[in-house]
C-alpha positions as CSV (number, residue, x, y, z in Angstrom):
1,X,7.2,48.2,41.8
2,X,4.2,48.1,39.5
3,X,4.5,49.9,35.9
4,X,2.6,53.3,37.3
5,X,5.3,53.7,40.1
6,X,8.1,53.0,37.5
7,X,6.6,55.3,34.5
8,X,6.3,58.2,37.3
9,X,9.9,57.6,38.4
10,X,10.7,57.7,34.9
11,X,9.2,61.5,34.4
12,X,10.5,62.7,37.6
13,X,14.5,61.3,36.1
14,X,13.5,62.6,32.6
15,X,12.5,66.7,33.9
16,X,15.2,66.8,36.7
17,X,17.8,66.1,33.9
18,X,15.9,68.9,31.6
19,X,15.9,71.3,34.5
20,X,19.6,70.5,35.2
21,X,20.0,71.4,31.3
22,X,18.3,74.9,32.4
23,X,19.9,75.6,35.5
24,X,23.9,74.6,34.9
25,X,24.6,77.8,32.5
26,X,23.6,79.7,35.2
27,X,24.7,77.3,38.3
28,X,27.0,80.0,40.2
29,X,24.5,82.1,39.9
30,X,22.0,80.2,41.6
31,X,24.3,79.1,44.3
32,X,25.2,82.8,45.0
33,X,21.3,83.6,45.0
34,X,20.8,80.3,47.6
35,X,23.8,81.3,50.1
36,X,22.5,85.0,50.1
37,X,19.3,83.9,50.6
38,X,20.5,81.4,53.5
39,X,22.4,84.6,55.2
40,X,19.5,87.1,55.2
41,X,16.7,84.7,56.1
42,X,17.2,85.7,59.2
43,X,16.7,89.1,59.0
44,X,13.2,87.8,56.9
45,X,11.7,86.2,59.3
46,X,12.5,89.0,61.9
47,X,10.9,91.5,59.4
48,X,8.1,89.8,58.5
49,X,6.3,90.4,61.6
50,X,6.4,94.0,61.2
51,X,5.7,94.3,57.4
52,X,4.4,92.5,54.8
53,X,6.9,89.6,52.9
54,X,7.3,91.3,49.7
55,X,8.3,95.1,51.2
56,X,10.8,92.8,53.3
57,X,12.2,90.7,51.0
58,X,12.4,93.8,48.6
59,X,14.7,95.9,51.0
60,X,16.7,92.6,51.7
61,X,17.8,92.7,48.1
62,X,18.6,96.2,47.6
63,X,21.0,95.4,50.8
64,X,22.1,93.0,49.0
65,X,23.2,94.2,45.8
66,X,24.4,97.3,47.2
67,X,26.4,95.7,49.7
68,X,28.1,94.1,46.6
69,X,28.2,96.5,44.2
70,X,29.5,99.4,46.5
71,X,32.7,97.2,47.6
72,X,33.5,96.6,44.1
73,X,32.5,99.6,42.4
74,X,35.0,101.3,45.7
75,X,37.8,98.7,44.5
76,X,37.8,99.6,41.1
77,X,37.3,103.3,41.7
78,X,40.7,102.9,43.7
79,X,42.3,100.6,41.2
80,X,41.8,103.0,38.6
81,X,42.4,105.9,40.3
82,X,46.5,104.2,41.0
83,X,46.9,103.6,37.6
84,X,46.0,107.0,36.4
85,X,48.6,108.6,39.3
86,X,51.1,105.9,37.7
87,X,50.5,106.8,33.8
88,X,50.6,110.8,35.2
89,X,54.1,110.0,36.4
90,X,55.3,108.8,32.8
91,X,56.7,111.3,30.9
92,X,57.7,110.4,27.1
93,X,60.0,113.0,27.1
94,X,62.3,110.7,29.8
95,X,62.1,107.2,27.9
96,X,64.9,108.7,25.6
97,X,63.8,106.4,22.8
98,X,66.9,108.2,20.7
99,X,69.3,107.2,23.3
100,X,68.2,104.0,23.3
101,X,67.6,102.8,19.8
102,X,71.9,104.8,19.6
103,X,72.9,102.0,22.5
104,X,71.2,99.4,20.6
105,X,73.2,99.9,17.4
106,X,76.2,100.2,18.9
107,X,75.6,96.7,20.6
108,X,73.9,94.6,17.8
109,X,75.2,97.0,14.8
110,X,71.5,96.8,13.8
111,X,69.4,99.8,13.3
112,X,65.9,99.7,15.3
113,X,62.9,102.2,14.4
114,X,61.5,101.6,18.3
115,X,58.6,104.1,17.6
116,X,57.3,101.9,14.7
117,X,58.0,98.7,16.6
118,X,55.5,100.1,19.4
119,X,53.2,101.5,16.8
120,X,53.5,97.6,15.4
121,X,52.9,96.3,18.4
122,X,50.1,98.7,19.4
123,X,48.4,97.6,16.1
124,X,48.6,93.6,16.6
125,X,46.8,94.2,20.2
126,X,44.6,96.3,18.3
127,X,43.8,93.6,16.1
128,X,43.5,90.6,19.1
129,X,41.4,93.1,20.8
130,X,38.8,93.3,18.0
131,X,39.0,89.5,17.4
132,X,38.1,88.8,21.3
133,X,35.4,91.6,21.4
134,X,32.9,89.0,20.0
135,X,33.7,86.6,23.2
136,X,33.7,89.4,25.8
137,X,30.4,90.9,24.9
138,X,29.1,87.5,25.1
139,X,30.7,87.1,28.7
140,X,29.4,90.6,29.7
141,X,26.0,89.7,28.4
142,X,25.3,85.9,30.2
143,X,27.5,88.0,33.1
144,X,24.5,90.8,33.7
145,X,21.8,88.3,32.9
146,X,23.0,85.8,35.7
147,X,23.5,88.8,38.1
148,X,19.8,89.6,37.9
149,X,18.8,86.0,37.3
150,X,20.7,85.8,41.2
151,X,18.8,88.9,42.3
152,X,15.5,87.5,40.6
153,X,15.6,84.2,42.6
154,X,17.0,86.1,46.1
155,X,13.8,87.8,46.2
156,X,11.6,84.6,45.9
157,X,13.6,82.8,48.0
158,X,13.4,85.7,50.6
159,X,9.3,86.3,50.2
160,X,8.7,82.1,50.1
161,X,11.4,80.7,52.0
162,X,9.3,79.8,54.8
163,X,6.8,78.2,52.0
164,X,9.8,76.2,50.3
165,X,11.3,74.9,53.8
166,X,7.4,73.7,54.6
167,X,7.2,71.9,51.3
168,X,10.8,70.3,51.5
169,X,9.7,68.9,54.9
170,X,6.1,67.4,53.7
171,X,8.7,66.0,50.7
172,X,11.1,64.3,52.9
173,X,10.1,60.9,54.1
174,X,11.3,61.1,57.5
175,X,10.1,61.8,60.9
176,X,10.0,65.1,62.4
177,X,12.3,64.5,65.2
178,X,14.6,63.2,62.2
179,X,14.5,66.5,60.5
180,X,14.7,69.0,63.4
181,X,17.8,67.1,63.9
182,X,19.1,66.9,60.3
183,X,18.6,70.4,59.5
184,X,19.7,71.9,63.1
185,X,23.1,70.1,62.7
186,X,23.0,71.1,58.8
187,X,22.3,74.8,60.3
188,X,25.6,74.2,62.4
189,X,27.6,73.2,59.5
190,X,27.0,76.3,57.5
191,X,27.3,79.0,60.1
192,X,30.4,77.4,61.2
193,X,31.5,77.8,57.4
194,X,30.5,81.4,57.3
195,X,32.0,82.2,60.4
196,X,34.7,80.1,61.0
197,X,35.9,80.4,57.3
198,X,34.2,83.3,55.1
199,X,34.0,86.1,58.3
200,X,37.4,85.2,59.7
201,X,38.9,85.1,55.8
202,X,36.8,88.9,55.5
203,X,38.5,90.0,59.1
204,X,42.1,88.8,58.4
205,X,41.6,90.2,55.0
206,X,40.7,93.2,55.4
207,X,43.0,93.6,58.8
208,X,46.0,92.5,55.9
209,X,44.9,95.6,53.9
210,X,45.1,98.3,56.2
211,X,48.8,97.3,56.6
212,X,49.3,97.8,52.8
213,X,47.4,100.5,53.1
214,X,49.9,102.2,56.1
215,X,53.3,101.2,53.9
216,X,51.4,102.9,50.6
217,X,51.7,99.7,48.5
218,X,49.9,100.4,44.6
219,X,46.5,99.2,44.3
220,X,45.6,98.7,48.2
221,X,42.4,98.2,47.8
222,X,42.7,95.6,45.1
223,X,44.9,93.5,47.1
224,X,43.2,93.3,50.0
225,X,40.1,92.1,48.1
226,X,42.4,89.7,46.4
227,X,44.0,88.9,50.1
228,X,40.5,87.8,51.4
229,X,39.4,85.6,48.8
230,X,42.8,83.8,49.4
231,X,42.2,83.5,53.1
232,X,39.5,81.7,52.6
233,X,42.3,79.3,51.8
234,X,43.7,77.3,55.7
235,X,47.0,77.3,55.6
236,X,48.0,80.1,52.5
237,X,45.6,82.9,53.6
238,X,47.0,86.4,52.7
239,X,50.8,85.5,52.8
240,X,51.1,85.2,49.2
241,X,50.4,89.0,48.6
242,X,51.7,90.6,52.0
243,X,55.2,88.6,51.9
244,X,55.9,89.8,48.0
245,X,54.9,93.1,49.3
246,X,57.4,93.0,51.4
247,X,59.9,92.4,49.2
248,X,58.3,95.0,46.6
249,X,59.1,97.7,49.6
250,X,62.6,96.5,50.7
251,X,63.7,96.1,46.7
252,X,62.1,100.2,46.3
253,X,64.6,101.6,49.1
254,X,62.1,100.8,51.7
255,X,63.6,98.4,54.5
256,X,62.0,100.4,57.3
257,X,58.6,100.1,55.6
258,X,59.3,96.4,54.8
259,X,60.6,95.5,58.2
260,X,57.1,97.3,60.1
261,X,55.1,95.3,57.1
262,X,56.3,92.1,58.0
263,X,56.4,92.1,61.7
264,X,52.8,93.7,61.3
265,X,51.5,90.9,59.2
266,X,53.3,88.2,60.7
267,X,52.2,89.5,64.2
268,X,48.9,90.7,64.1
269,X,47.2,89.2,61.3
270,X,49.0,85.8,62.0
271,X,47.4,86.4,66.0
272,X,44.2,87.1,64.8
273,X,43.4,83.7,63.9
274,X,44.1,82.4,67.0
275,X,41.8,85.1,69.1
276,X,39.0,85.2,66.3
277,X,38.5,81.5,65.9
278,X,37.4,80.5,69.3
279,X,34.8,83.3,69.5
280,X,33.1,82.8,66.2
281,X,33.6,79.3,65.5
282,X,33.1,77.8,69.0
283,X,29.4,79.1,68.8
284,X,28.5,76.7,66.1
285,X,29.3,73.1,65.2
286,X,33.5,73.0,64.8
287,X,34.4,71.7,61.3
288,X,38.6,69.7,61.7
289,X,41.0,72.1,59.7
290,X,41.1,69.2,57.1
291,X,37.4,69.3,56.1
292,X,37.8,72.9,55.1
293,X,41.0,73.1,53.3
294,X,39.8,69.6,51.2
295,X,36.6,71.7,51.1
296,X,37.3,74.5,49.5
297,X,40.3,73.2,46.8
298,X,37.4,70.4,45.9
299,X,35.1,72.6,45.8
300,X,36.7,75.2,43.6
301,X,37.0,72.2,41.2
302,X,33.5,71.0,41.6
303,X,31.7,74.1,41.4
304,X,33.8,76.9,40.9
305,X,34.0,79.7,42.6
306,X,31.3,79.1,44.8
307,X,33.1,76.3,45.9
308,X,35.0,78.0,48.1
309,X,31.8,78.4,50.2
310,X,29.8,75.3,49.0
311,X,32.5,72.6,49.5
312,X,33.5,72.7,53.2
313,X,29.4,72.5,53.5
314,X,29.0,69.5,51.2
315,X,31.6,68.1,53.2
316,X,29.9,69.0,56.3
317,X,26.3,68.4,55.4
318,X,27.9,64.8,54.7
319,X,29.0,64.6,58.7
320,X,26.2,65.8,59.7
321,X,23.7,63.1,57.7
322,X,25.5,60.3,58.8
323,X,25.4,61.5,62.4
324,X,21.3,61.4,62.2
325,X,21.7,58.2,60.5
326,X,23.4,56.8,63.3
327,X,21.1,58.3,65.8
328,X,17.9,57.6,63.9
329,X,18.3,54.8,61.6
330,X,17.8,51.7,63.7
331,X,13.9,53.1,64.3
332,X,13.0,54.1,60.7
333,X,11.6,50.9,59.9
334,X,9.1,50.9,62.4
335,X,8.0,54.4,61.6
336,X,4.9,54.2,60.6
337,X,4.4,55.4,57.1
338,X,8.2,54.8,56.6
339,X,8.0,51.8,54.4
């Protein structure tokens, strides 16, 4: 390696570390903008033949973002709309306080001013809340400004994706029997991850809520959001909120309820698995149960939230090189060009 060679190798280390500096603050961000991207390309590609990139890519984002922010402004909607039925039903006349400040003297022989205790304790939360305001608007803040740094970057990656896969091709020193293979079994790997995993999770999720739903368990809505993102998780999946449910119905007088809840959940979202799998997953490349659930807990570690997405297709990208490197390796050398 001659000294031009090394000092150029030196730059390229030196401003991939700065622009690692730039883009880790934001990194969830970015990954959320580059799986989007990945799922609507697609629908790109067919779009650009009848209008122009930009008016494309354009409408592909306000999908987007509506198809997000719609869901969860619906969620909270519901979640708030529960809690204001809940705080309707609490009447201060029935907390007694009298009554119960009387039972507490006669048990301790101490005298309790309950009223001042809560106004006490209403103060000190008061106080925490006013200390922590500092570090929530700050959250808010980097919050709204990495949600349209994610929209920002879905756009360009919609309107010069086919311009960015061109250039990472010329980039890659590999022939191009070596990359249509790389990047068709990469292709594989992550719509079996979206289907196999993320769709399924969405199905069984959602499938999950309409039971709660049925039974009138609080905050349906909430939970089944909260029951998809944990059957994303093999193995766990949506047991851990329908089984205390459950329990909630048959501790509230409710063993009718509870009983059609968990023969319901057990039955037909258990069941679904077992029908869904084979249709959406046998279409693409079939990633071992094992990859996914090391996949996803690794991932969640590695790269947060995302990583419920991202690791099962690290995991799988991984597979998938060394299966062209044991198809294509032996040759490389006498590639021309390859040296």
């Amino acid at each position: 390696m001659n000294l031009s060679k090394g000092f150029l190798l030196v730059l390229v280390a030196l401003f991939v570390y700065l622009s690692l500096l730039l883009v880790l603050p934001f990194f969830q961000y970015v990954l959320g903008a580059i799986l989007l991207a990945y799922v609507l390309y697609p629908a790109q590609k067919r779009l650009e033949n009848r209008i122009s990139p930009s008016i494309s890519a354009f409408g592909l984002v306000g999908l987007a973002v509506a198809g997000f922010v719609v869901p969860l402004l619906a969620i909270g909607v519901a979640v708030a709309s529960d809690a204001r039925r809940l705080l309707e039903r609490v009447n201060t006349d029935d907390l007694q306080l009298i009554e119960l400040e009387r039972a507490i003297e006669e048990q301790t022989g101490q005298s309790v001013d309950l009223p001042s205790a809560l106004a006490d304790a209403a103060q000190s939360a008061g106080t925490v809340v006013l200390e922590r305001s500092t570090e929530w608007f700050s959250t808010i803040t980097h919050t709204l400004i990495g949600l349209g740094l994610a929209i920002f970057l879905l756009y360009y990656l919609l309107k010069d994706g086919s311009d960015l896969l061109a250039w990472l091709r010329e980039l890659t020193p590999l022939p191009d029997d070596a990359q249509d293979d790389f990047y068709r079994k990469l292709d594989e790997v992550m719509w079996a991850v979206l289907a196999g995993h993320v769709l399924i999770a969405i199905i069984q999720g959602t499938i999950a809520g309409l039971g709660l739903l049925a039974t009138g368990i609080p905050n349906a809505a909430f939970w089944t959001f909260v029951m998809i993102i944990l059957s994303l998780i093999p193995l766990i999946g949506s047991f851990l909120i329908w089984g205390p449910a459950v329990g909630y119905l048959f501790l509230t007088g409710e063993p009718l309820l509870a009983a059609a809840l968990f023969a319901y959940s057990a039955v037909v979202v258990g069941l679904s698995d077992d029908y869904l799998r084979p249709i959406l997953v046998d279409r693409y490349a079939e990633l071992n149960p094992a990859v996914i659930i090391l996949g996803v807990l690794g991932g969640v570690y590695a790269f947060g939230v995302m990583g419920l997405f991202y690791g099962p297709v690290v995991l799988g990208a991984l597979i998938a090189t060394l299966s062209v490197m044991n198809d294509h390796y032996d040759r490389l050398e006498d590639t021309p060009g390859m040296q």
